[in-house]
N, C-alpha and C positions, 0 to 999 in steps of 0.2 A: 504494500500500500504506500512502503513512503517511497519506496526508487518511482510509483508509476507518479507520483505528484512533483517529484523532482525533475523526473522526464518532461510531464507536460510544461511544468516554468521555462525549462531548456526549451521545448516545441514554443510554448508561446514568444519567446524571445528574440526567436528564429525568426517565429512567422511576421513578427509585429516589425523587425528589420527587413524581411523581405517586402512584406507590404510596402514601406517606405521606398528603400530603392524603387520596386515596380510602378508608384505613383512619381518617383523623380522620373523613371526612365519613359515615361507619357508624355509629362511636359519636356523633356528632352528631346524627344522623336517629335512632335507636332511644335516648338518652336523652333528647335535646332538643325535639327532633321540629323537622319542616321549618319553616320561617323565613318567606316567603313565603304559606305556603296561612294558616299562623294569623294573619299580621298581616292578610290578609284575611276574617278570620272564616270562613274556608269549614270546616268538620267535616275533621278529618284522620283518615282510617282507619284501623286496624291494618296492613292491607293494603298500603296504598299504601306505609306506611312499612315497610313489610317488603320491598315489590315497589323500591322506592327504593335500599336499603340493599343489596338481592340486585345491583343495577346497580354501583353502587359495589364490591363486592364482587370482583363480575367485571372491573372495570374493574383493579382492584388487581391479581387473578391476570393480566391481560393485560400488564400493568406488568412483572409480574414475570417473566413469559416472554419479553418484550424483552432482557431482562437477562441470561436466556442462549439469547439468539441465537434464539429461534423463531416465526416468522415468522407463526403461529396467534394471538399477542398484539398483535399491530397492529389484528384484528380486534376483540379484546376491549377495547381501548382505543378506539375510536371509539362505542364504543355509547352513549357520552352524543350525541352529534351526531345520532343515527337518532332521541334521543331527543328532542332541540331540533325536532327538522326534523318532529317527529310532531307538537309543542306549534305550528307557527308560527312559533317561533322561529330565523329563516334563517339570518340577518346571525351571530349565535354560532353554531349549525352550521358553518357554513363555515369562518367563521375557525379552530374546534379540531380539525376536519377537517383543515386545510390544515395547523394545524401540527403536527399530531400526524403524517402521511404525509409531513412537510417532516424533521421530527426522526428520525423511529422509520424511517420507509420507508428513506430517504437510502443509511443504512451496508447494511442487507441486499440495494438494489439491486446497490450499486457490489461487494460479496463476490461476488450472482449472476455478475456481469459478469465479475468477474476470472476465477473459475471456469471458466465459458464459455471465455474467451482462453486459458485454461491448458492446456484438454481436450482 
């Protein structure tokens, strides 16, 4: 009972910095625009920066539904990783994969668990 209440502080800690970043990284892509596509001169869309920002976005609400306790925000939080792993990009898939289901999953398995034992 106290490792899974110490988890969740760590999960919420997590979640409440990643939310941040992810509301920085909105207004960064819609005023700044992405970083990467311009230093390669590639044309940056409205679109994309909009289809960008909607990612982030969600990524934030899934942050925040970590936060209390539901288990629907774990998915919303990995969508950068489907999004690495669309690009090529493995090696980061994996590892924000890993820690994000190492951070966020951890405390709502070991609650399933205890439940179970209690029932």
């Amino acid at each position: 009972m106290r490792l899974t209440k110490i988890l969740f502080g760590l999960s919420d800690l997590c979640a409440w910095m990643l939310m941040t970043v992810a509301v920085l990284a909105v207004v960064a892509v819609l005023f700044l625009g992405p970083g990467p596509d311009a230093q390669q001169a590639k044309p940056v869309s409205s679109f994309e920066a909009m289809a960008l920002s909607l990612l982030w976005i969600l990524v934030a609400v899934g942050a925040y539904l970590l936060t209390r306790r539901r288990p629907a925000g774990l998915l919303l939080v990995i969508l950068p990783a489907f999004l690495w792993l669309f690009q090529g990009e493995v090696l980061p898939a994996l590892i924000y994969a890993a820690f994000a289901l190492l951070v966020f999953a951890t405390p709502l398995v070991l609650v399933w668990r205890e439940v179970r034992r209690g029932a």
